[in-house]
C-alpha positions as CSV (number, residue, x, y, z in Angstrom):
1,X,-229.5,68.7,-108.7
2,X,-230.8,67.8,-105.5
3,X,-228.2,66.6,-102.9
4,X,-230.5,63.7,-101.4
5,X,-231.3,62.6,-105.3
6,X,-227.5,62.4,-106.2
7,X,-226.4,58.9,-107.5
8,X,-225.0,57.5,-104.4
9,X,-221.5,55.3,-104.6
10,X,-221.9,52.1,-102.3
11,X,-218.5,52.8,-100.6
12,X,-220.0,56.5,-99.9
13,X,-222.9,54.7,-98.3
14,X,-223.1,55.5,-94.5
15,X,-225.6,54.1,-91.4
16,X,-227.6,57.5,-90.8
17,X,-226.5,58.4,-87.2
18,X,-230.0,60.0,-86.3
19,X,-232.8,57.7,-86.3
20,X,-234.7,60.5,-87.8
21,X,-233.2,61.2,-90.9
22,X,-235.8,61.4,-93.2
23,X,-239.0,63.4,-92.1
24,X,-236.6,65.3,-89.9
25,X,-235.5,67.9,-92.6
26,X,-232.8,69.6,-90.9
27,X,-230.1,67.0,-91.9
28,X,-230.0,65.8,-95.7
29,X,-226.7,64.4,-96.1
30,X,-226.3,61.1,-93.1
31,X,-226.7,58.3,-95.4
32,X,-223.4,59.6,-96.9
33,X,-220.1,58.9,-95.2
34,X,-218.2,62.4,-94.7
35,X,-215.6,62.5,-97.2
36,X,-218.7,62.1,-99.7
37,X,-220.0,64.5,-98.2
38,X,-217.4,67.1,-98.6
39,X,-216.7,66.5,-102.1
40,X,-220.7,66.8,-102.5
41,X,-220.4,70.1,-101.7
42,X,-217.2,71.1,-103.6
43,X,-218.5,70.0,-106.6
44,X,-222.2,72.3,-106.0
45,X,-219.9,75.0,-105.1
46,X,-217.8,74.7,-108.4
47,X,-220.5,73.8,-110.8
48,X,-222.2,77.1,-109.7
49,X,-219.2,79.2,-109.6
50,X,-218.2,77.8,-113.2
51,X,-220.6,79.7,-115.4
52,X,-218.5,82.9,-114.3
53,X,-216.2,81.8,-116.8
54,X,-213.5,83.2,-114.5
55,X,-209.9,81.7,-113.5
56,X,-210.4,80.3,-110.2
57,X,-207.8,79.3,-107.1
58,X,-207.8,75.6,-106.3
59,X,-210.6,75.6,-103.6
60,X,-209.5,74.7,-100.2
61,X,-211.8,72.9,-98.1
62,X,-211.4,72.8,-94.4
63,X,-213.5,69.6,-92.8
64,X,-215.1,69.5,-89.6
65,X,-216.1,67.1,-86.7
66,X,-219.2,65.8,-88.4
67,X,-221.3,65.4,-85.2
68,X,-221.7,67.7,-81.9
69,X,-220.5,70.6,-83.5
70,X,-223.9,72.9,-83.3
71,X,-223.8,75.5,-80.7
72,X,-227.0,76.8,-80.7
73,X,-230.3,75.0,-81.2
74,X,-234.4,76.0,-81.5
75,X,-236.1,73.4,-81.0
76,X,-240.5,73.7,-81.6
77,X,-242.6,72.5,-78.8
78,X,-245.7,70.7,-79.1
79,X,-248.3,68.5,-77.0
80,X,-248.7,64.7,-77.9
81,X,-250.7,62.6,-75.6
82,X,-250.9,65.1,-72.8
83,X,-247.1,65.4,-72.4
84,X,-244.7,68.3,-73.7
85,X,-242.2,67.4,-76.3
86,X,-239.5,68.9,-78.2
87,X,-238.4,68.2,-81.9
88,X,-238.4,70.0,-85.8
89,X,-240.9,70.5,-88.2
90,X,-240.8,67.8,-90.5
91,X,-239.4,68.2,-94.1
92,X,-240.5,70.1,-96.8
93,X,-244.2,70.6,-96.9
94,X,-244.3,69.4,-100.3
95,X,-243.1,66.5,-99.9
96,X,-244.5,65.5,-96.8
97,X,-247.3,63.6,-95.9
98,X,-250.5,64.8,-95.8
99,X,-251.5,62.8,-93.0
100,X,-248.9,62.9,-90.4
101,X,-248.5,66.2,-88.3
102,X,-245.5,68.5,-89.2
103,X,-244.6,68.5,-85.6
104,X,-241.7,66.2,-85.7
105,X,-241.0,65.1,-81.8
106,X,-237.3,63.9,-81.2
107,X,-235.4,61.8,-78.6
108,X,-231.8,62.7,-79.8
109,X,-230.3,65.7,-82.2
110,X,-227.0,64.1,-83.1
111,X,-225.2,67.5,-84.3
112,X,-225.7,69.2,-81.6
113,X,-223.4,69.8,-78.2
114,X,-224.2,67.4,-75.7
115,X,-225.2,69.6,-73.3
116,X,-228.1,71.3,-75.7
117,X,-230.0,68.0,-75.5
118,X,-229.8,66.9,-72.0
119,X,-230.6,70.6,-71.1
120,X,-233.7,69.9,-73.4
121,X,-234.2,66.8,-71.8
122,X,-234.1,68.8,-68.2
123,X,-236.4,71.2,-69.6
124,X,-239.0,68.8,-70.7
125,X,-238.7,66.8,-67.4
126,X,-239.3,69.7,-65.1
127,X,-242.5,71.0,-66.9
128,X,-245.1,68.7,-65.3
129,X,-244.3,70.0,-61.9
130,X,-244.8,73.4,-63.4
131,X,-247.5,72.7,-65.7
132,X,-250.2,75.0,-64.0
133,X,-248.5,77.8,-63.8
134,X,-246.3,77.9,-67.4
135,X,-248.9,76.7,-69.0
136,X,-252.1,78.5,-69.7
137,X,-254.6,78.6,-72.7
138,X,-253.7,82.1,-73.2
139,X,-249.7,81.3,-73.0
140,X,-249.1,78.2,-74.9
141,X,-245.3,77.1,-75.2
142,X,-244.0,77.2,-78.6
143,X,-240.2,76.8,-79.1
144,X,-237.1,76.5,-77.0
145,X,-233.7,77.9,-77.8
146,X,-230.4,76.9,-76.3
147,X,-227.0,78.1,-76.7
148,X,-223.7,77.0,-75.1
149,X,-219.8,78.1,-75.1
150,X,-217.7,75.9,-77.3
151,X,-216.5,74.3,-74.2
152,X,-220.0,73.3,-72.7
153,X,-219.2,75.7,-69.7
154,X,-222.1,78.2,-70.0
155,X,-225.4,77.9,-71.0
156,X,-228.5,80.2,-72.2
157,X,-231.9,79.4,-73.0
158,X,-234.8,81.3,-74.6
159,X,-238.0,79.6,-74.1
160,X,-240.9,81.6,-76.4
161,X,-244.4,81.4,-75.4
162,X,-247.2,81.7,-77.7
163,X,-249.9,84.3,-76.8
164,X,-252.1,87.4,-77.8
165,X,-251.6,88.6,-74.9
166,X,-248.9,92.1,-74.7
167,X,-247.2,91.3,-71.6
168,X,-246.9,88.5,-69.0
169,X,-248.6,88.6,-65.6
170,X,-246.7,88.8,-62.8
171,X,-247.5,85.4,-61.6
172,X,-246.5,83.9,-64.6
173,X,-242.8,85.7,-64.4
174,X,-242.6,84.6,-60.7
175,X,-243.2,81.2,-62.3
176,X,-240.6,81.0,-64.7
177,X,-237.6,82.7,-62.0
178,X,-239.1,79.1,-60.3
179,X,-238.6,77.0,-62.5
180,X,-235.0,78.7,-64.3
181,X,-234.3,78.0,-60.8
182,X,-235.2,74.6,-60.7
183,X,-233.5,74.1,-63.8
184,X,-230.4,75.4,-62.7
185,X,-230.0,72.7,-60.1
186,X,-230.4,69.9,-62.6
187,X,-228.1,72.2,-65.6
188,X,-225.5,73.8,-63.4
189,X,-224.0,75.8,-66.6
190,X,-227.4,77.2,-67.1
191,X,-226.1,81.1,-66.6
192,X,-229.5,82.9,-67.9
193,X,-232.8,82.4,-69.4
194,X,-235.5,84.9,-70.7
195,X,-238.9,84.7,-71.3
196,X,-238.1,86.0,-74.8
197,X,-234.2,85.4,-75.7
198,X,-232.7,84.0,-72.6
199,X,-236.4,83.6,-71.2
200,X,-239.4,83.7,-72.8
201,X,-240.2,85.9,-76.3
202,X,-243.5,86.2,-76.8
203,X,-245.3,84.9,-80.7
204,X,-248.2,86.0,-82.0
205,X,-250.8,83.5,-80.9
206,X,-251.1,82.0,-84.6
207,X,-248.6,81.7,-87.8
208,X,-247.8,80.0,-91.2
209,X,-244.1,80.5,-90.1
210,X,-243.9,78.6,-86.9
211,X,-240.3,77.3,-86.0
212,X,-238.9,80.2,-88.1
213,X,-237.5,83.7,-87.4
214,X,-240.0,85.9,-89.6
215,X,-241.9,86.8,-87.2
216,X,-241.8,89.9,-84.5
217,X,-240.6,88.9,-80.8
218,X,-241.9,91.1,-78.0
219,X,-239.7,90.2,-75.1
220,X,-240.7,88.9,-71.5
221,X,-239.0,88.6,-67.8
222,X,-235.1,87.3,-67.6
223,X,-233.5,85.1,-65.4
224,X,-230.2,85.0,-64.4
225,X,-227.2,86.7,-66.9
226,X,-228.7,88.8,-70.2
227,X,-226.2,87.3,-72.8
228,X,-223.4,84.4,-73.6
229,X,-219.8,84.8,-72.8
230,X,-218.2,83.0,-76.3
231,X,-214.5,82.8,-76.1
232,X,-212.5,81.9,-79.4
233,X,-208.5,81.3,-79.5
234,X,-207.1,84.4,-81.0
235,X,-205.6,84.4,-84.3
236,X,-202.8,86.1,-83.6
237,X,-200.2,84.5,-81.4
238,X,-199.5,87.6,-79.4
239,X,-203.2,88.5,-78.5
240,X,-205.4,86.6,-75.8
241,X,-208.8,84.7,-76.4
242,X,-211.6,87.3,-78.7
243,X,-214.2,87.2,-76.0
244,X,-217.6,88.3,-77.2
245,X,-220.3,89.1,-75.5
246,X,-224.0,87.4,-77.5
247,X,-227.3,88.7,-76.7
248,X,-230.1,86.8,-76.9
249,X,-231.5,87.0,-80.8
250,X,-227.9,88.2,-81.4
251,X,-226.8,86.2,-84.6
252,X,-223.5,83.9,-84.4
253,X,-222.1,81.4,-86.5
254,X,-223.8,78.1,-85.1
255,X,-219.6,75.8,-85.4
256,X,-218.4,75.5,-82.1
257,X,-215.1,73.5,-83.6
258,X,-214.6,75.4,-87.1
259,X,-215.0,79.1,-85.7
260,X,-211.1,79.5,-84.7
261,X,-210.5,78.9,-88.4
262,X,-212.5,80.4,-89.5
263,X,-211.7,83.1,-87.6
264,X,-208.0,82.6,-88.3
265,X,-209.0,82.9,-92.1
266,X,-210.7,85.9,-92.4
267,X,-208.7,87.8,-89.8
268,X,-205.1,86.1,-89.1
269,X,-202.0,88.0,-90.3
270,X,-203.7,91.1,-91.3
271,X,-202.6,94.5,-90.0
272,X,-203.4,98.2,-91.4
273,X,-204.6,101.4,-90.7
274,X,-208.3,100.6,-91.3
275,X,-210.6,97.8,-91.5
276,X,-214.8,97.7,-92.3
277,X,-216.9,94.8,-91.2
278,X,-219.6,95.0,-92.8
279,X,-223.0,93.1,-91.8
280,X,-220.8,92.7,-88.8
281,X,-223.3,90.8,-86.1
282,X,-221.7,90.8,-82.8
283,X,-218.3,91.5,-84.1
284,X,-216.6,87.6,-84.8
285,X,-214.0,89.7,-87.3
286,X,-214.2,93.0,-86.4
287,X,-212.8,92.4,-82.3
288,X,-210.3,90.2,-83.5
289,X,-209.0,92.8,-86.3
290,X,-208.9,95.5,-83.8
291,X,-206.5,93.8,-82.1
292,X,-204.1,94.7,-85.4
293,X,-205.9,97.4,-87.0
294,X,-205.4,101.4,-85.5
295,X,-209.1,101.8,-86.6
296,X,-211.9,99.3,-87.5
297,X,-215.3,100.4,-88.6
298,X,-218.3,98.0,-88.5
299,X,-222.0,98.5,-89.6
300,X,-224.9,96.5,-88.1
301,X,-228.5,97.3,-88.0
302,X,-230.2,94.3,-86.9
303,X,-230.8,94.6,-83.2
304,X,-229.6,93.1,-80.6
305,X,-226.1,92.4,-82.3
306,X,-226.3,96.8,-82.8
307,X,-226.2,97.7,-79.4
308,X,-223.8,94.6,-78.3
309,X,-221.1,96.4,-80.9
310,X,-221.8,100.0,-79.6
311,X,-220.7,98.8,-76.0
312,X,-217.2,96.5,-76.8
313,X,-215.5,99.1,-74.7
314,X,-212.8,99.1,-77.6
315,X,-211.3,102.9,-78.2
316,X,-210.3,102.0,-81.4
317,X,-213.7,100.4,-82.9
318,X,-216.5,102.2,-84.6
319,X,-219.9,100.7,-84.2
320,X,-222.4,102.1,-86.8
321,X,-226.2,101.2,-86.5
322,X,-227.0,101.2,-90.4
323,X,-227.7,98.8,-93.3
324,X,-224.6,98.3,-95.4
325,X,-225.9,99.9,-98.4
326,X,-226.8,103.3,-97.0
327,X,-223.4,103.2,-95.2
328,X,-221.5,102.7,-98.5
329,X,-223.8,105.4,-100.3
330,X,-222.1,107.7,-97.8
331,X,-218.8,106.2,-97.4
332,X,-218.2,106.0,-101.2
333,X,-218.0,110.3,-101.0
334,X,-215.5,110.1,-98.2
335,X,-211.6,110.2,-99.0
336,X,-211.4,107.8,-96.3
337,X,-210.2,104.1,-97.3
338,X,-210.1,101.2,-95.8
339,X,-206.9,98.9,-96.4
340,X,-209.6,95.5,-95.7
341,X,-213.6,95.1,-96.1
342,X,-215.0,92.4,-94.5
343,X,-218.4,91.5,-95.6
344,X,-220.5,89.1,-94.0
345,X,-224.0,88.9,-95.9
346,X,-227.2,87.3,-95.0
347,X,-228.3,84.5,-97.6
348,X,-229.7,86.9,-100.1
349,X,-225.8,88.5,-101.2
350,X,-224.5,91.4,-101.2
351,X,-226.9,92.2,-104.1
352,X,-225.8,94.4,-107.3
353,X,-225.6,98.3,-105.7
354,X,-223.2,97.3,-102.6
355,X,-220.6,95.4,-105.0
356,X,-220.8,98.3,-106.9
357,X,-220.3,100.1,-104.3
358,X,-217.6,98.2,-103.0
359,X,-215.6,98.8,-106.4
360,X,-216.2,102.0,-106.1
361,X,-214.4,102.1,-102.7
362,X,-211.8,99.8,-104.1
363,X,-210.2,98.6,-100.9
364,X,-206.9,96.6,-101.7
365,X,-208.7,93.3,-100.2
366,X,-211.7,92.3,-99.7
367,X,-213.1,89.0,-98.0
368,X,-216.4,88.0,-98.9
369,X,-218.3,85.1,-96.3
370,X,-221.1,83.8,-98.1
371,X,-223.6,81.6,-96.3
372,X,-225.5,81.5,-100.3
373,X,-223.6,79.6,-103.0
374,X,-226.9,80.5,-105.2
375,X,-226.3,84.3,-104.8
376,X,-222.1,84.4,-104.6
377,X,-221.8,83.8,-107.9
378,X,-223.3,87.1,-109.1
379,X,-221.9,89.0,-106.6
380,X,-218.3,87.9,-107.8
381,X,-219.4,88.9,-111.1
382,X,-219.8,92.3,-110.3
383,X,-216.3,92.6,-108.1
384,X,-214.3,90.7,-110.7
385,X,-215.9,92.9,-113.8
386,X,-214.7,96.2,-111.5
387,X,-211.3,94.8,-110.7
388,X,-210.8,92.3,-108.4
389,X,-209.6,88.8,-108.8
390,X,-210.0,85.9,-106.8
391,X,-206.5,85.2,-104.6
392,X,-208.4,82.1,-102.3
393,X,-211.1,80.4,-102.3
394,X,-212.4,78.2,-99.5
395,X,-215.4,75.9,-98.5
396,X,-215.9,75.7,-94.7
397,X,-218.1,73.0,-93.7
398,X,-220.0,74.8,-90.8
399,X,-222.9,72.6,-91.1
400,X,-222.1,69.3,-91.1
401,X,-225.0,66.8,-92.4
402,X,-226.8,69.3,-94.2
403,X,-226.8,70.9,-97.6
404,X,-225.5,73.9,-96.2
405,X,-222.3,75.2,-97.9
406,X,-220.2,78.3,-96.4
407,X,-217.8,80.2,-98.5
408,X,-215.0,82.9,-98.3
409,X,-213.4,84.4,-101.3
410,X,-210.8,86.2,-101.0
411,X,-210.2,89.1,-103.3
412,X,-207.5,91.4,-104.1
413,X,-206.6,94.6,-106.5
């Protein structure tokens, strides 16, 4: 069933706090009052879980401030009336109307940090002084991404022009140092800017998938710092803030308020020999195990979050550029094995060969973070058919408003 077509209790009922709810489709769930929206959820997650006929833990569910909890926005650009604004594309193609535009502009986005919005507001205010020379008909901007520290202290934008062209002209890069400076003056915790991550990224000059991440970014001049420092509270009372280091294009988990537990789950009061992250990112788990761990292995091939883990600086943690699978193919031949596996996969699972895999190896717990209730189920299938059982089972509401549901299972042996 279809979250917005639920039958709706009139105490659940809440006042939408965006006043685009609707042909925005980013946020499904604001006519429901939290709570609702939480046990919404819990019940999608069980009534997918429950055809595994397993024996499951009582699900925990940890809640989280429903509003200005995003750290990291893209926002599309487009022309109306002459003037640059920013906003989404409207809601599902199919079920939108054929005759309005799927350019959705915006004056507010509720969920996100304060400081993401009146940067965008910045942004969009200082264009007409630079019009002439950012804007060209062979450079056309297209989106605008913004990222912030949890405490609204630093800030990064991306701003991604849309062009055939290969490469930027010089004029147009002394242009955009102009106006990053310009910027800065109105933002002071703008730290960085690219013309493709922290900057500009350069499009191809047409797509079907416009607003989305399929297609392939050729970079452009920076401004300014080349990355985010993100601090998170340790989970481990003797260790000091897990700093990371985020690259523009780097992925990392969008809730500025639910990331220390989250972190705290997957992580807190664990100690070995060896850990694996697996689909690691930028290393949320694996720098906060090697505080506890004598060795922790982690496996990325996505770039730029690769090369940010080869250069933590940490003696004790081994960065492999590789996808999980051919990692394990090897790994499953080695005596090696590690006391934790950490696995962190993108919304299609795991997938059959890596749990498999991963039974093979048969480490004494394993955490699975699912961002896919509709592919965890079959993934825990496989692990529970090949001996493991599930100890905990939580939902983390990362995404607030929306239909998105995050999970971590924790398994054991």
């Amino acid at each position: 069933m279809n979250h917005a077509d639920a039958p709706i209790e009139p105490a659940d009922r809440a006042t939408p706090p965006c006043p685009h709810f609707g042909p925005c489709g980013g946020c499904q769930l604001q006519h429901l009052i939290y709570p609702a929206q939480l046990a919404l959820k819990a019940t999608q997650l069980t009534s997918l879980l429950a055809p595994l006929g397993l024996t499951l833990p009582e699900m925990q569910l940890h809640f989280s401030p429903p509003l200005a909890y995003r750290n990291r926005i893209r926002l599309t650009l487009g022309e109306i009336d002459g003037r640059l604004r920013a906003g989404y594309m409207r809601a599902d193609p199919e079920t939108r109307d054929a005759n309005l535009p799927s350019f959705l502009p915006i004056t507010q986005c509720p969920i996100a940090a304060p400081i993401l919005w009146r940067a965008t507001e910045a942004f969009l205010a200082l264009i007409p002084e630079h019009r002439a020379s950012l804007r060209t008909a062979q450079y056309i901007p297209d989106q605008l991404e913004l990222f912030t520290a949890p405490d609204e202290s630093g800030l990064q934008i991306t701003l991604f022009l849309r062009t055939a062209a290969k490469s930027l002209p010089k004029d147009l890069s002394l242009a955009f140092t102009a106006f990053c400076e310009a910027l800065h003056a109105r933002i002071l915790e703008l730290t960085g800017a690219i013309l493709t991550g922290a900057g500009i990224a350069l499009l191809p000059p047409t797509s079907t998938q416009r607003s989305r991440r399929a297609e392939t970014i050729r970079p452009g001049p920076t401004w300014g710092s080349s990355g985010l420092n993100y601090s998170i509270p340790a989970p481990h009372n003797n260790l000091p803030h897990t700093a990371y280091w985020v690259p523009p294009g780097a992925f990392f988990q969008a809730n500025r308020y639910l990331l220390p537990e989250l972190l705290t789950l997957v992580t807190g009061n664990r100690a070995g020999g060896l850990a694996w992250d697996l689909y690691a990112g930028v290393g949320l788990f694996s720098r906060a195990l090697a505080g506890t761990f004598a060795r922790v292995t982690t496996v990325e091939i996505a770039e730029p979050a690769a090369t940010a883990l080869a250069s933590t600086g940490l003696q004790n943690l081994a960065a492999i550029k590789a996808t999980t699978l051919d990692f394990l193919r090897t790994a499953v031949l080695q005596r090696d094995r590690p006391g934790l596996i950490v696995l962190d996969p993108p919304r299609t699972g795991a997938g059959p060969e890596v749990c498999a895999l991963l039974a093979r190896i048969a480490a004494p717990t394993l955490i699975y973070v699912s961002c896919s209730p509709q592919t965890l189920p079959a993934d825990l299938k496989t692990l529970t058919a090949n001996g493991y059982r599930i100890a905990e089972l939580h939902l983390l509401d990362l995404f607030p408003q929306t239909t998105h549901i995050e999970t971590v299972a924790i398994l054991t042996r």
